[in-house]
C-alpha positions, 0 to 999 in steps of 0.5 A: 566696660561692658563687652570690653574686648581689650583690643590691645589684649586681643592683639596679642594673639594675632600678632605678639611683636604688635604689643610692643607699643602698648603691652605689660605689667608687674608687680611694683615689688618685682624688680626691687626684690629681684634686685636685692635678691642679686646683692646677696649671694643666691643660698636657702638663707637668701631667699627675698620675699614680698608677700605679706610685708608688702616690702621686700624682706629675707623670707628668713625675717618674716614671722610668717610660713612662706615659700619661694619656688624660683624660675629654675624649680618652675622650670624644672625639665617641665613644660611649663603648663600648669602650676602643679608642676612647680608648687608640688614642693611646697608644704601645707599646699596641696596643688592636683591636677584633675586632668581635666583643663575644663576645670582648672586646678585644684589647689588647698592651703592647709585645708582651705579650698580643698572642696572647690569643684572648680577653679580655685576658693579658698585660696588668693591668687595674684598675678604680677599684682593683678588678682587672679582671684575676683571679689567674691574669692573664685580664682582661675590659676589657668591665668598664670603664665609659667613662661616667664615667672621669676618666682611664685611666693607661697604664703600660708597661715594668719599672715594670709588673712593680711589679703582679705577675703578668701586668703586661707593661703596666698599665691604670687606670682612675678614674671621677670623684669626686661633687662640685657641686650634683645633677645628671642627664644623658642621652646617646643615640648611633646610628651604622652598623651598627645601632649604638644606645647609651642611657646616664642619669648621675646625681650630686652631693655635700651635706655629707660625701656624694656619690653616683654613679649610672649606667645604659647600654645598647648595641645593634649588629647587628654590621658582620660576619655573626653579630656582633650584641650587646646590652649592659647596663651599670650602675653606682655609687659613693658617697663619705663624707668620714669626717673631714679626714684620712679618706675612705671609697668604696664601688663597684658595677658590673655588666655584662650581656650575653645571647646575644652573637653569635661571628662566628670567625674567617675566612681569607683567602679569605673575606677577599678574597671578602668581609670581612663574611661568615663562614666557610662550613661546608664539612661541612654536606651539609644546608645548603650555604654555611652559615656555622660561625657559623650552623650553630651559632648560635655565642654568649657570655652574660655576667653579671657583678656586683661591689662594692668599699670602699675606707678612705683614711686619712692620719695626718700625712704617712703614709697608710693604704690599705684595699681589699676586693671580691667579685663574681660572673661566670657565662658560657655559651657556644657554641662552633663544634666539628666531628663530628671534635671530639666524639669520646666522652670526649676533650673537653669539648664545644662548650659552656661554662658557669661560674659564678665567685666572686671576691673579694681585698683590698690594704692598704698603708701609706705613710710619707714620712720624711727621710734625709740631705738628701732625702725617702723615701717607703716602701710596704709592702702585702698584695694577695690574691686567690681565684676559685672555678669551677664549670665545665662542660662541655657537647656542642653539639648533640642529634641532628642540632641544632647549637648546643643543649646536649646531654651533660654532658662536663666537671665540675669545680671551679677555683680560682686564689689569689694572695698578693703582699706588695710593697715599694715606695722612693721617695728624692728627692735634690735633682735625682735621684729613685732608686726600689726595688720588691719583689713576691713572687708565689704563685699556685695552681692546684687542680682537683677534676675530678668527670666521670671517664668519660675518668679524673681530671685532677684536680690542682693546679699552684704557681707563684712568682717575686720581681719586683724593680725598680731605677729612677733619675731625674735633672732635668737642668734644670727641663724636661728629664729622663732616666731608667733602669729595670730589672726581673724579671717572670713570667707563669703560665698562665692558668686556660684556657691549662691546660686542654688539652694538645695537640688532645686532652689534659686539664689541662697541669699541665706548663706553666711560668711565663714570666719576663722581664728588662725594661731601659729608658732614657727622656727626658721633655722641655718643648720649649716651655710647652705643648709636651712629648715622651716618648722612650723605648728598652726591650728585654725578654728573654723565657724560657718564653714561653707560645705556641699549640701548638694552636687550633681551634673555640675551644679553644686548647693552650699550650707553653712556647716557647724565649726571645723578644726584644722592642726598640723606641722610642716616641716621643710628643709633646703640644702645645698650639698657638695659636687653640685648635690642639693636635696628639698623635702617638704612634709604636712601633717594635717589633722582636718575634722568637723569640730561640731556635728551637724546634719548628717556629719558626726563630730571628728568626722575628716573634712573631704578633699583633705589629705593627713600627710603630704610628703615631697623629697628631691635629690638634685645634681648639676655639674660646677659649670651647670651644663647638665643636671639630673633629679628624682623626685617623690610626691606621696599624699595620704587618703582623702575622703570625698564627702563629709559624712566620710562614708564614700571609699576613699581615695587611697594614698599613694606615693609616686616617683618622677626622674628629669634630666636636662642640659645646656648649652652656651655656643661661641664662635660663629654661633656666639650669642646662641644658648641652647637647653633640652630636657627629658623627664618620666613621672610615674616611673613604676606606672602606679594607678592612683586618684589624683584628686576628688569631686567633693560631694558628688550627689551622684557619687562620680567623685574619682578623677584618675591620675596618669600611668607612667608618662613622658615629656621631651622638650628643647628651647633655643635663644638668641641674643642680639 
């Protein structure tokens, strides 16, 4: 598979409607569960899920902590961009926006992952059954497309640990099933900051066929200096009801994004001085109060393609699920090293360039079976998965030229393999439900370094764990539940996370998995029709844990740390109100500490990038004919420090309002199959000055990425139907 461009992928930039014949995939569960979701009438109690299960369940019968956020919260009066903009509601998930498209999103779950510096850790990500997230447990959420997503399921806690490696908290994504007579769609957005967004949708279903097809581009000028960006994304999904009892589901996507400005971080002076500038390079003598940013045109190009089929066959009461995908990621970037980094021979330079083949399959078989006066539902599959680099490394300047690709410095071939079978028991007894999973893990880490000026570090690296769950639910009557869980869960390092050791080592071929012990206890109740609340108690006790030992210029170390703890309470309610009212609140209390002192870090100390409290709340109204809405929101978080030793400033706590309104419009007579819709929405409404997120561990103490002032966002969509 090496240099696999997907052609049929790349085609869905140049001609979108040319993937007709060959494009899309979702996940085998998607069309069952939209389909029971529309046997049931649509209520908070209603809500059909798939993740953990790996069938479809009422969420309100899963001894689990999990989330739905549908197609009208996704794409509420929002530009559909980044997934921030629709999990903010989410309990125990903290989801940021660093402002900083070159970085992707930060995303924790319940604490884990909250010290990655780039793209998402800690965290499983996957994407109409394709992981977004590679073997080695590093994820991009840039690759989810909001356009056409059904829903995103959120889950959280022991039944995590159900998806393997690095599943602190899982994120699925399922765009919609094609069904009705064609259509075309076309939405524009524009907003603050030089904001543009175009996306053109496509579908429908005739007979056995049903296609997709969608293509979108982003603009921004950034709210932070050096943070402009431009992003392509496209995709593609076909279906083929090979029988009654047989569905097969191709997907296509692609990603692209040239030349996407780093801004870095900032520290606290810049801060004060001003949140949307960046930070001055005091060693230029040349240019004074030049920024790092500028000085070397610090930037991230993305090119990333994948393809997927999915074969979904039932045979009576058992299933057979069949999953196999490939893709091609390649990435350049400049990054923002000083004179003091470029030492001859001690590191890999300022530029990185990759180029990544990646392809896995899962297949699992499902039988559902009587024992005693109960149902048992047995799931027995294979997930595995291969990503190959080639990767190198390159100086950023040539003389006196910053941000240029000058020496080879770094040359070498990267691969990281998973093979996982699982178990997964399913037993309901009357009025309780009892649940079993097993997952063994192998995950392998081999380096063939071919740049031998600083000696070989080539070398390979096995890691392997059995994840093992217990869970148990009883209905205590017909609207109320409550639940236990337990599980084991480990995380490796991540490709990058060995790369370095210390400021100035190779490979960490020394780093050790990370393993956790997850408890939780949780009530799910119907306080009225329309109204239902999630409680849940959780603590997760950590061993191993991978923390920054270094950070600087973009190139970050990692050690093994003693044992840490994390405790906490969420709590969310759903509510459907007379004349068209609704209302959500979503709150985490979250006691996140280093259970044991090591190195420089005492005990009790707050782990960084974590906040204590998380609060979302939104009143929501819409006409009986749905026609015209209107919702204020409030998203508040408490402080979060940015390093472990907790000795940097905080980031301080902040709570910020947002308002939307949006309409709709079905035309009839001559203009009978148009639906029009339009939106405007204002976040930030009383300007607050805040930090949206921070670089953990920055050896420079750049850890500060401001958030926008009040901003705005107008956006309008026009559909036809055939």
């Amino acid at each position: 598979m090496k240099h696999l461009r997907l052609n049929a992928v790349a085609a869905l930039f140049a001609a979108p409607l040319a993937m007709a014949p060959l494009a899309a995939r979702a996940a085998a569960d998607a069309p069952a569960a939209a389909a029971a979701a529309d046997e049931v009438p649509r209520t908070p109690m209603s809500v059909v899920v798939v993740s953990g299960s790996r069938s479809e369940h009422l969420s309100f019968d899963l001894p689990a902590s999990i989330d739905v956020v549908d197609a009208s919260q996704i794409g509420a009066a929002q530009p559909r961009v980044n997934a921030s903009e629709a999990l903010a509601g989410v309990p125990g998930l903290v989801v940021q926006n660093r402002q900083n498209y070159a970085q992707d999103l930060q995303i924790s779950s319940r604490g884990f992952g909250a010290r990655s510096q780039f793209g998402v850790r800690g965290v499983r990500l996957i994407a109409d059954g394709i992981p977004a997230t590679m073997p080695d447990g590093q994820g991009q959420a840039a690759t989810f497309d909001l356009d056409l997503a059904e829903r995103i399921e959120v889950l959280r806690g022991p039944y995590s640990t159900l998806y393997g490696n690095h599943s602190g908290g899982v994120v699925q994504l399922f765009t919609r099933d094609p069904k009705g007579a064609p259509y075309v769609e076309t939405n524009v957005a524009a907003g603050s900051y030089g904001q543009h967004k175009l996306d053109v949708n496509a579908g429908g279903k005739e007979g056995r066929f049903g296609w997709l097809l969608d293509a979108s581009r982003f603009e921004t000028d950034g709210y932070r200096a050096h943070s402009a960006a431009t992003r392509d994304q496209a995709y593609a999904k076909l279906t083929f009801d090979a029988s009654s009892t047989s569905k097969l589901t191709i997907v296509a996507s692609g990603l692209r994004q040239d030349d996407t400005q780093d801004p870095l971080g900032v520290t606290w002076g810049t801060y004060q001085r001003d949140p949307r500038a960046g930070e001055i390079d005091t060693t230029d003598t040349q240019t004074p109060q030049r920024t790092l940013a500028d000085r070397y045109n610090t930037r991230k190009s993305i090119d990333h393609q994948q393809i997927g089929l999915n074969w979904d066959q039932r045979f009576g009461s058992d299933r057979l699920r069949m999953t196999v995908y490939g893709g091609n990621r390649r990435v350049i970037q400049y990054q923002a090293f000083t004179r003091a980094f470029q030492a001859p021979d001690t590191h890999s330079g300022g530029v990185v360039d990759f180029d990544r083949d990646f392809y896995g399959f899962d297949v699992n078989w499902m039988m559902t079976r009587p024992l005693g006066e109960g149902t048992l539902r047995t799931t027995v599959g294979l997930e595995a998965g291969k990503s190959t680099d080639a990767r190198k490394g390159y100086e950023n300047y040539v003389g006196n030229q910053f941000g240029v690709q000058g020496r080879l410095r770094r040359d070498e071939q990267d691969e990281v393999n998973n093979v996982d079978p699982y178990l997964q028991l399913e037993w309901e007894l009357g009025r309780w439900v009892f649940t079993g999973g097993l997952r063994h893990s192998r995950v392998s880490f081999d380096i063939d370094d071919h740049y031998l000026a600083n000696g070989n570090d080539s070398g390979s690296v096995d890691y392997s764990h059995t994840t093992p769950l217990l869970g148990v639910l009883y209905k205590l009557t017909p609207d109320l539940n409550v639940y236990a869980s337990a599980a084991h869960g480990f995380e490796t390092p991540t490709l990058n996370e060995v790369f370095y050791s210390g400021t100035a080592g190779g490979f960490n071929y020394g780093l050790g998995a990370a393993t956790s012990t997850q408890v939780e206890v949780g009530v799910k109740a119907a306080l009225a029709k329309d109204v239902r609340v999630n409680a849940a108690l959780f603590q997760a006790r950590t061993h191993d844990e991978l923390v920054v030992d270094a950070s600087s210029g973009g190139r970050t170390s990692y050690r093994n740390a003693s044992a840490t703890l994390r405790q906490g309470l969420e709590l969310s309610l759903d509510a459907n109100l007379r004349a068209g009212f609704s209302a959500r609140v979503a709150a985490s209390v979250l006691r996140a500490i280093y259970d044991q002192a090591f190195t420089g870090v005492a005990e009790g100390n707050r782990l960084p990038g974590v906040p204590r409290t998380s609060v979302y709340g939104e009143l929501a109204w819409k006409d009986p004919g749905e026609r015209f809405g209107a919702a204020l929101e409030t998203v508040a978080n408490g402080k979060v420090y940015a390093d472990d030793a907790n000795s940097a400033i905080p980031a301080p706590g902040y709570a910020i309002f947002n308002a939307r309104v949006q309409a709709s419009q079905q035309l009839d007579g001559p203009m009978r199959g148009w639906r029009l819709r339009e939106y405007a929405r204002v976040n930030n409404l009383f300007d607050r000055t805040y930090i949206g997120s921070v670089i953990v561990g920055d050896s420079n103490r750049r850890y500060y990425e401001p958030a926008p002032g009040r901003n705005w966002m107008l956006g309008a969509s026009a559909q036809y139907q055939f």
